[in-house]
KEKE-3310 file (N, C-alpha, C; in steps of 0.2 Angstrom, whole numbers, plus 5000, padded with zeros to 4 digits):
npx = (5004:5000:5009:5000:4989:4986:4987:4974:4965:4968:4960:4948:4933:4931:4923:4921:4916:4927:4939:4940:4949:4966:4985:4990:4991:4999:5001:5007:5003:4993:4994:5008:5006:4997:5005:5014:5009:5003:5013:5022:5032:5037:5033:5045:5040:5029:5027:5021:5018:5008:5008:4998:5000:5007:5019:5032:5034:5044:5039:5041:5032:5030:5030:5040:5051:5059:5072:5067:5063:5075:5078:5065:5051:5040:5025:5010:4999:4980:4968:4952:4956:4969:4985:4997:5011:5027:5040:5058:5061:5047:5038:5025:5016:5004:5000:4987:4975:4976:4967:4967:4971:4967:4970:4972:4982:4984:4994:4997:5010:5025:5027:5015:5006:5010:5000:4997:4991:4984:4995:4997:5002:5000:4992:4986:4982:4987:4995:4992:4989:4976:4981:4992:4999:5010:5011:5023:5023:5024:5038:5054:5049:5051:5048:5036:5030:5033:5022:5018:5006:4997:4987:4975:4964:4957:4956:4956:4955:4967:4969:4960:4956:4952:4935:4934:4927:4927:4937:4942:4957:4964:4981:4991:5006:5024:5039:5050:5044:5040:5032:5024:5009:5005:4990:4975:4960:4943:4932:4919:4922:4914:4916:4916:4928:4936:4943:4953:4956:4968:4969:4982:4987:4977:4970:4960:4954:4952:4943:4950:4938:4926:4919:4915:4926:4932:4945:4951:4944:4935:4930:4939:4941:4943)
npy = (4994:5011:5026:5037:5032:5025:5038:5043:5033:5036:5050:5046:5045:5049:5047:5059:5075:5081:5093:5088:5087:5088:5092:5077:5075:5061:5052:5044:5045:5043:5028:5027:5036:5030:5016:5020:5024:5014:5006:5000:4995:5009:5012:5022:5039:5043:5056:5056:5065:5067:5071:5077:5073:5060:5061:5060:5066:5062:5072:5082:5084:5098:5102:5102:5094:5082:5068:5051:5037:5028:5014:5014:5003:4997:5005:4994:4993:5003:5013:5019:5026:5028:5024:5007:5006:4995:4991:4985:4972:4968:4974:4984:5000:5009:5023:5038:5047:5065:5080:5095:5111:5126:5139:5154:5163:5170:5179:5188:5200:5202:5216:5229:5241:5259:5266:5259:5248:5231:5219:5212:5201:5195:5181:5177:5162:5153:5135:5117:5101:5090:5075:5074:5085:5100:5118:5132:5144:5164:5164:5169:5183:5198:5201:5190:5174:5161:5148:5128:5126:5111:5096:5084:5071:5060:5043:5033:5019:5012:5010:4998:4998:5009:5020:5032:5045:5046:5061:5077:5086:5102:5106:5116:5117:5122:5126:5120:5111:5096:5086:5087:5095:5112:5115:5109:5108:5100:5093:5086:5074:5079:5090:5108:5120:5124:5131:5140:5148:5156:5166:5172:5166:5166:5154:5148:5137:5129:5117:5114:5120:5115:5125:5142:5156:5158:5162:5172:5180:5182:5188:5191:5185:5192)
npz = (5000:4996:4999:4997:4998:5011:5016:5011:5017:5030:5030:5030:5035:5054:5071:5075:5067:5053:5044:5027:5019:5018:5023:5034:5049:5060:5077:5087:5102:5112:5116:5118:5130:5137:5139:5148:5158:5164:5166:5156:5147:5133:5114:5105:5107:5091:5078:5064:5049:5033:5017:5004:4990:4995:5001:5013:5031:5050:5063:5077:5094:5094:5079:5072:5061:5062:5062:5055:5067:5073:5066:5063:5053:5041:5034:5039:5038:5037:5040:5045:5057:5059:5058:5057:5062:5061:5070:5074:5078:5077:5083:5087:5082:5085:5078:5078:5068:5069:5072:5068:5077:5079:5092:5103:5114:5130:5139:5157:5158:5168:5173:5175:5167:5162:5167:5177:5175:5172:5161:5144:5136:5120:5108:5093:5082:5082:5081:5083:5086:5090:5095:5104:5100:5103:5108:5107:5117:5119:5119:5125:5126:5132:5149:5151:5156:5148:5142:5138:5126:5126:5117:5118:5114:5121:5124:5134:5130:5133:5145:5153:5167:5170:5172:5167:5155:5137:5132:5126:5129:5136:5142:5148:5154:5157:5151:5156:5161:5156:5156:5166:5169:5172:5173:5169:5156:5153:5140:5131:5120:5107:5106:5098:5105:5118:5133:5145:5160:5171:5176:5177:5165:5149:5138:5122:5113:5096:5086:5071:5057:5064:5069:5065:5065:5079:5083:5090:5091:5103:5117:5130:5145:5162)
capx = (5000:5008:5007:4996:4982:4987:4983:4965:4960:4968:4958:4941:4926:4930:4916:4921:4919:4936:4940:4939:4956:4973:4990:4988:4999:4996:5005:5007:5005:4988:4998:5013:5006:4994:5011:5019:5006:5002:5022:5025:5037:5033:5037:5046:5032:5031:5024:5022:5014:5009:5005:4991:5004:5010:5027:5029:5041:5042:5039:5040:5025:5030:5027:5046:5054:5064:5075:5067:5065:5079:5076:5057:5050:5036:5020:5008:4990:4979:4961:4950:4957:4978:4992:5002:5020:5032:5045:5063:5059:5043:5032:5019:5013:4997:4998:4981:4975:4976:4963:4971:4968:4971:4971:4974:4983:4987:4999:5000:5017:5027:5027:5010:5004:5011:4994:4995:4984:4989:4998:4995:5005:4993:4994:4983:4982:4992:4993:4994:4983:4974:4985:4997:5003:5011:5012:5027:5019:5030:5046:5059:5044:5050:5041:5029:5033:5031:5020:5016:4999:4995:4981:4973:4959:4958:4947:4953:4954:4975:4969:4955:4951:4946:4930:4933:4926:4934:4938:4947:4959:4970:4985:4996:5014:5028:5043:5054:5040:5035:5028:5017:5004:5002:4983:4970:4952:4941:4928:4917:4926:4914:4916:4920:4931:4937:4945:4956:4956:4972:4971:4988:4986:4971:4968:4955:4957:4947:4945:4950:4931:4919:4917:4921:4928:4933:4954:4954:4938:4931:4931:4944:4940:4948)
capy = (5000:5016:5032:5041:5026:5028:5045:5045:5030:5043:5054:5043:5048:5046:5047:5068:5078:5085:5094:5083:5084:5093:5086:5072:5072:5055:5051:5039:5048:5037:5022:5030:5038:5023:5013:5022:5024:5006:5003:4996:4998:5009:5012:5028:5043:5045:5061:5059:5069:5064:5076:5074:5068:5056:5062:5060:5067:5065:5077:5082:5087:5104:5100:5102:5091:5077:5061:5045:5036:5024:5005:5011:4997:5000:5002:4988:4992:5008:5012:5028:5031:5030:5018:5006:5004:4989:4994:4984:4967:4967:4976:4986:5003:5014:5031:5041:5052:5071:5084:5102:5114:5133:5144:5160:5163:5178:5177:5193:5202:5203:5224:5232:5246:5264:5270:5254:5244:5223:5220:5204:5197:5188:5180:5172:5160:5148:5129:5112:5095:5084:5070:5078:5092:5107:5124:5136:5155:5168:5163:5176:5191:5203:5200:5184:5166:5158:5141:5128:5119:5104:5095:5077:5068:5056:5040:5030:5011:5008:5007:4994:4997:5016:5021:5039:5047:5050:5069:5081:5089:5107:5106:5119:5117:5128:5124:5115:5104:5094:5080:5088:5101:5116:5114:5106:5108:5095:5095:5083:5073:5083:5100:5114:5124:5123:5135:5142:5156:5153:5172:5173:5169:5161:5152:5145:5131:5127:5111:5119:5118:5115:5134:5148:5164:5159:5162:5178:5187:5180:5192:5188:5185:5196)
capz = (5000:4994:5007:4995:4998:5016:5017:5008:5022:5036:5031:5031:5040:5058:5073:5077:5060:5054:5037:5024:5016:5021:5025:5040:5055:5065:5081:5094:5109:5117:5114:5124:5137:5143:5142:5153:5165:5167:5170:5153:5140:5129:5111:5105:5105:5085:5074:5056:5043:5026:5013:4999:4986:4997:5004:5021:5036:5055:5065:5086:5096:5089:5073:5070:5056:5065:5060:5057:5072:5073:5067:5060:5050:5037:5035:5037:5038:5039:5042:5048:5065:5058:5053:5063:5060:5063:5075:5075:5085:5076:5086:5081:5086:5082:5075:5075:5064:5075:5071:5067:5081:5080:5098:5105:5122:5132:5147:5158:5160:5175:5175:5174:5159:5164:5171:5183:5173:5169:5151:5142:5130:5117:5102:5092:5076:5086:5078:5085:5086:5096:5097:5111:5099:5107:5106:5115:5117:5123:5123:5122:5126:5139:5154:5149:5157:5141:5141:5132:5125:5122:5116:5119:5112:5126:5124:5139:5128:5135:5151:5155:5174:5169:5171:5164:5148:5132:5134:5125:5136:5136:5146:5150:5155:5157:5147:5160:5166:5148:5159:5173:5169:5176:5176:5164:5156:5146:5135:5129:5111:5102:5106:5095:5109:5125:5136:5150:5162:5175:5178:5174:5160:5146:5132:5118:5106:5091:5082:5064:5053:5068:5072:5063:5069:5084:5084:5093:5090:5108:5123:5136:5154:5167)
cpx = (5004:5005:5000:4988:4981:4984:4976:4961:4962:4962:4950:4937:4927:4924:4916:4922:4925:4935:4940:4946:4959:4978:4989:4992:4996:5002:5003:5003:4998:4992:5004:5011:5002:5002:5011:5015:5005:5010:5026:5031:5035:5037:5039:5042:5035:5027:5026:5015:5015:5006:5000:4995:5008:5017:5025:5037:5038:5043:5039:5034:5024:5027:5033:5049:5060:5066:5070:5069:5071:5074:5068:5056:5044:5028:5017:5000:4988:4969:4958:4952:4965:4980:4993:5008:5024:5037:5053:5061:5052:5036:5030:5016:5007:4999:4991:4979:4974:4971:4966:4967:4972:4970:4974:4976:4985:4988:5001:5008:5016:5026:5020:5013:5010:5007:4993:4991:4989:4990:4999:4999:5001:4995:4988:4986:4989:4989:4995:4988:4979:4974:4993:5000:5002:5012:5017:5025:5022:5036:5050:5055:5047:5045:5036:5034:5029:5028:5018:5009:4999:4989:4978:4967:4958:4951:4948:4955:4962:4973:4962:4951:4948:4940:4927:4932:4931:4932:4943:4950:4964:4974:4987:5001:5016:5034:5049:5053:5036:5030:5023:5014:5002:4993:4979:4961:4951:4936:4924:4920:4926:4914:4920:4927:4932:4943:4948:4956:4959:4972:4977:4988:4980:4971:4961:4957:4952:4946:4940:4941:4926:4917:4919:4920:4929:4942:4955:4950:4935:4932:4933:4944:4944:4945)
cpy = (5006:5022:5036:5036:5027:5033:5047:5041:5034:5046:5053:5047:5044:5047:5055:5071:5082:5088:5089:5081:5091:5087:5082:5071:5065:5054:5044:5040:5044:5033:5021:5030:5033:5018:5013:5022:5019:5003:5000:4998:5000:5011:5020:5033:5045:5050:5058:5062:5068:5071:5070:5069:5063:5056:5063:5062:5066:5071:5076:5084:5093:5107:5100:5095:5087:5070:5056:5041:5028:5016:5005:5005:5001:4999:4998:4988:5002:5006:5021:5033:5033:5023:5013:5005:4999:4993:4989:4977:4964:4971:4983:4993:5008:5021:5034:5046:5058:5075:5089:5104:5122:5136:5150:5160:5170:5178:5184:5193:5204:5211:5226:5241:5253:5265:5264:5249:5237:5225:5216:5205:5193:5190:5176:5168:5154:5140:5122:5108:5092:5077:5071:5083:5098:5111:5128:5144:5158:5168:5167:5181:5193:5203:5196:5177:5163:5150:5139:5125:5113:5102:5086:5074:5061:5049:5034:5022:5009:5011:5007:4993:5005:5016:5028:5039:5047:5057:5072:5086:5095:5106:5112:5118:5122:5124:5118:5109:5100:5089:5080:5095:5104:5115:5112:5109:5103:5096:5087:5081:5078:5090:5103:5118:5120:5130:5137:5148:5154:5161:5178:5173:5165:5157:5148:5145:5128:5121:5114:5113:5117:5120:5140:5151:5165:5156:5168:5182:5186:5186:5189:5190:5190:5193)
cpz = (5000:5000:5004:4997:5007:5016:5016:5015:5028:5036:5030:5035:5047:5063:5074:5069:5061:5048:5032:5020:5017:5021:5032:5044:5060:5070:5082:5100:5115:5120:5121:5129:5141:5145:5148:5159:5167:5168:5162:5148:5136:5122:5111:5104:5095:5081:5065:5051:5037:5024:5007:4995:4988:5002:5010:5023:5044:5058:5073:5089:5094:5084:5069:5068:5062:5062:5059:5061:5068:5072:5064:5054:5045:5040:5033:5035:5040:5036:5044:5054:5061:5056:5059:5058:5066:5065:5073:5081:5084:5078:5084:5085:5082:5083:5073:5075:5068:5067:5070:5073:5081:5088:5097:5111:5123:5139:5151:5160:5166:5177:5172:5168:5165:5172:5177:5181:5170:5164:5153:5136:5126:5111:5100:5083:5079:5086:5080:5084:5091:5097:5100:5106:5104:5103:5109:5112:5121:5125:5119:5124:5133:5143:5156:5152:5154:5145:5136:5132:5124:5125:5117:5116:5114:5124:5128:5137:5131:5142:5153:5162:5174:5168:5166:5158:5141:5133:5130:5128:5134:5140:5144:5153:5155:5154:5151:5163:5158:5150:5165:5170:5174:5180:5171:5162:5152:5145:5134:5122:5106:5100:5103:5098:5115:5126:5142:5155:5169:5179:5177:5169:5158:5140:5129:5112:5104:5086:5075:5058:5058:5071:5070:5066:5074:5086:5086:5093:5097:5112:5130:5140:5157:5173)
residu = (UNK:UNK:UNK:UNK:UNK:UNK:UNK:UNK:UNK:UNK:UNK:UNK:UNK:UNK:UNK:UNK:UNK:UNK:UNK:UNK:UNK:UNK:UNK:UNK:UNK:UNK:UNK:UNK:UNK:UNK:UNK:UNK:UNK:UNK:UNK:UNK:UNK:UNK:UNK:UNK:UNK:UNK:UNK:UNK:UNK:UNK:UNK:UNK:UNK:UNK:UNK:UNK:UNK:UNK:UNK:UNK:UNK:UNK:UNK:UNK:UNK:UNK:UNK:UNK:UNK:UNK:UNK:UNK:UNK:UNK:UNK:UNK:UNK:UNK:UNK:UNK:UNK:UNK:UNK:UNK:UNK:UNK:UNK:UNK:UNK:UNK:UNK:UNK:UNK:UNK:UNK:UNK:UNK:UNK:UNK:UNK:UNK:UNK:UNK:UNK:UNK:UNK:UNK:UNK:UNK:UNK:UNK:UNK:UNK:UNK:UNK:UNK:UNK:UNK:UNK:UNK:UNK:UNK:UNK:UNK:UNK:UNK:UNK:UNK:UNK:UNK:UNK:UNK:UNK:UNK:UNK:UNK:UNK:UNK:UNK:UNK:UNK:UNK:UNK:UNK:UNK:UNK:UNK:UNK:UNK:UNK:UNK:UNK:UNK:UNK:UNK:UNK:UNK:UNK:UNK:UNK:UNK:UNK:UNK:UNK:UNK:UNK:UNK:UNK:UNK:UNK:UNK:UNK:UNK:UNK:UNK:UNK:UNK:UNK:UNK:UNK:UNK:UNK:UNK:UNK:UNK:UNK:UNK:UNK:UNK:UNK:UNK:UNK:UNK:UNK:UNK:UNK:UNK:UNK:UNK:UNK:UNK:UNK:UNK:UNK:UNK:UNK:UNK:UNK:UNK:UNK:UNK:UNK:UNK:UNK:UNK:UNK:UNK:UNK:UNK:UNK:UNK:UNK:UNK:UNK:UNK:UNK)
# end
């Protein structure tokens, strides 16, 4: 099966509507992170991105262009949710298909306006997925303790004593902590939005085509 035949079954009709055609990032990160919390071995977290004409690159939860995981093996199979890939040793891991998601954040600064009034650093048009893609906002800005997003599309199947939902989750982090979350929201799977408001700072994330006009037009909490 060639990547372009991949990509068309990627881009099937899953159970949350999505855009119907773009380029397809698919990860691992479910796969991974129930691993690990069940104690097991897990395989290397993987990003890749196919484009329409079939070419393909991986990529970091960034979205940044990265090596070939060492020893990957090919592809063997694909379907509506993502791929799986043959690992080295045989073993087999699921990649699935992530939803684009744009956001806005806006983190106050350390030193208030002149007249005494807070000042916010905000950015919108801010792009990642929901298969643990992140985002880092504010880094380098005078004044802003830069964090970053990430996103999840939680449904719970790698671990079997759970009772919990599937959820679409925002995290927040700060740069030095990539594996503990400042603080979290969720969302129901199929919700258009979700939203933060730390005080310090806020953000709202969009799952790109089930809402327009909501990348920075909303009015931000105080």
């Amino acid at each position: 099966m060639n990547l372009f035949a991949i990509a068309m079954l990627a881009s099937a009709a899953p159970a949350v509507p999505v855009p119907p055609m773009g380029p397809q990032i698919l990860t691992n990160e479910e796969e991974v992170y129930f691993d690990r919390e069940a104690g097991r071995t897990s395989a290397p977290w993987i990003g890749m991105r196919i484009e329409l004409d079939g070419g393909t690159t991986f990529v970091d939860a960034f979205g940044k262009v990265v090596p070939a995981v060492r020893n990957e093996g090919s592809v063997i199979s694909a379907d509506k949710t993502g791929i799986v890939v043959t690992l080295a040793g045989g073993r087999k891991t699921a990649l699935r298909r992530a939803r684009p998601v744009t956001c806005w954040a806006s983190i106050k600064k350390d030193t208030p306006k002149a007249d005494g009034s807070e000042d916010w650093y905000f950015v919108k048009d801010v792009h990642l997925h929901d298969q643990g893609g992140r985002a880092l906002v504010g880094d380098g800005v005078p004044g802003v303790k830069p964090v970053v997003l990430r996103l999840r599309d939680v449904t719970w199947t790698g671990s079997a004593r759970s009772s919990n939902r599937p959820s679409l989750v925002l995290y927040i982090h700060t740069p030095d902590q990539p594996d503990h979350a400042v603080s979290y929201v969720w969302a129901d799977p199929g919700a258009a939005r979700l939203g933060v408001n730390l005080r310090w700072m806020q953000a709202s994330c969009t799952i790109d085509g089930l809402e327009r006009g909501a990348t920075g037009s909303e009015t931000k909490a105080n």
